[in-house]
N, C-alpha and C positions, 0 to 999 in steps of 0.2 A: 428770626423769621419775620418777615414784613407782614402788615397786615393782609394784605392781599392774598398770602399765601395759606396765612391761617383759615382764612372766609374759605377760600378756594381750591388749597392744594398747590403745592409744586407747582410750577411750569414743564406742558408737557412741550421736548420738541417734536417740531415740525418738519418735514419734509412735501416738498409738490408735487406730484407727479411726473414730471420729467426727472426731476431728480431720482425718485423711487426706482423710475425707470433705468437709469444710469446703475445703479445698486445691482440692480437683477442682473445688469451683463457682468458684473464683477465676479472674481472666481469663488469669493468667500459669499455666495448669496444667502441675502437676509430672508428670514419666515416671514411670508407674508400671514400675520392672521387678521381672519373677517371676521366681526364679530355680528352680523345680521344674520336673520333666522335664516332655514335652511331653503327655503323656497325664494327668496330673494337672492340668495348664493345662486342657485339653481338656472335663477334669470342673469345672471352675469356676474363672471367675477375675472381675477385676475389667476393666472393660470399657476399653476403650482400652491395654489394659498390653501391655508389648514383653516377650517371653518368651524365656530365653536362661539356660539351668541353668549352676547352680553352676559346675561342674565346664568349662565354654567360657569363661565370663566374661574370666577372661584373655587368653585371644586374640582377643575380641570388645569390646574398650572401644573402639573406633573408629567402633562402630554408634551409642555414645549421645552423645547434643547436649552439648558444653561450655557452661558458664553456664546452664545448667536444672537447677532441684530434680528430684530421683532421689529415688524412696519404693522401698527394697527389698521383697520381698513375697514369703515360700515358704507353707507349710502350718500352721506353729506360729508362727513366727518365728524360729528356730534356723536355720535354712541361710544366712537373710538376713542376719545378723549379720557373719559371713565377707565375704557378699559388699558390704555397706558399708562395711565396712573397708577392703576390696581400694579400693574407688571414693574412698572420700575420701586414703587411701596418693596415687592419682594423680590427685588434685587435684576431684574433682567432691564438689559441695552435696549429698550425702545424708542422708537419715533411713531408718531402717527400721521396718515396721510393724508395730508391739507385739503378738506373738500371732498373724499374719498371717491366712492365711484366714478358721481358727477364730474369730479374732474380730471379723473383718470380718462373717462369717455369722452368728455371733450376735447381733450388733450391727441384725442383720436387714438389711443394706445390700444393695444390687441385685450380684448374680452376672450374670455371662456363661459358656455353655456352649457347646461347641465350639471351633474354632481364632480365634485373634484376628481 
């Protein structure tokens, strides 16, 4: 293990949003999970995603499907990061989405508002 890895952790991958978006039309479609609080979900999110903040995750990995791709997904992509670390640590196929919301919304891709 490199230095960088000890300071840091793993390398978490990456996906963009267009890519993300190419995933979701596939037939095997991946869990989108957000991990921002519930009111920020509430303001926008990507439609079908299971919502569960940072900060629960750990007590909550029993909710997500083993042997299914997992797209992490907060507001920048900085909370996500954490939390695909935490998932791939115990064994689950993640990526997280590069830039998350922000650049999902830029990217012009369809939002969902209100609760899942």
């Amino acid at each position: 293990m490199d230095l960088f890895s000890r300071l840091f952790g793993a390398p978490v991958p990456t996906l963009n949003a267009l890519e993300v978006n190419e995933k979701l039309k596939q037939g095997q479609r991946p869990l989108i999970l957000d991990v921002r609080q519930p009111e920020e979900f509430r303001g926008g999110h990507i439609a079908g995603a299971k919502q569960i903040p940072l900060g629960e995750l750990g007590g909550r990995l029993k909710e997500l499907p083993a042997g299914r791709e997992i797209i992490c997904v907060c507001h920048t992509g900085s909370r996500s990061v954490p939390a695909a670390r935490k998932l791939l640590e115990a064994g689950y196929q993640v990526f997280n989405l590069q830039g998350g919301m922000l650049a999902w919304e830029r990217s012009r891709l369809p939002v969902k508002k209100g609760s899942a």
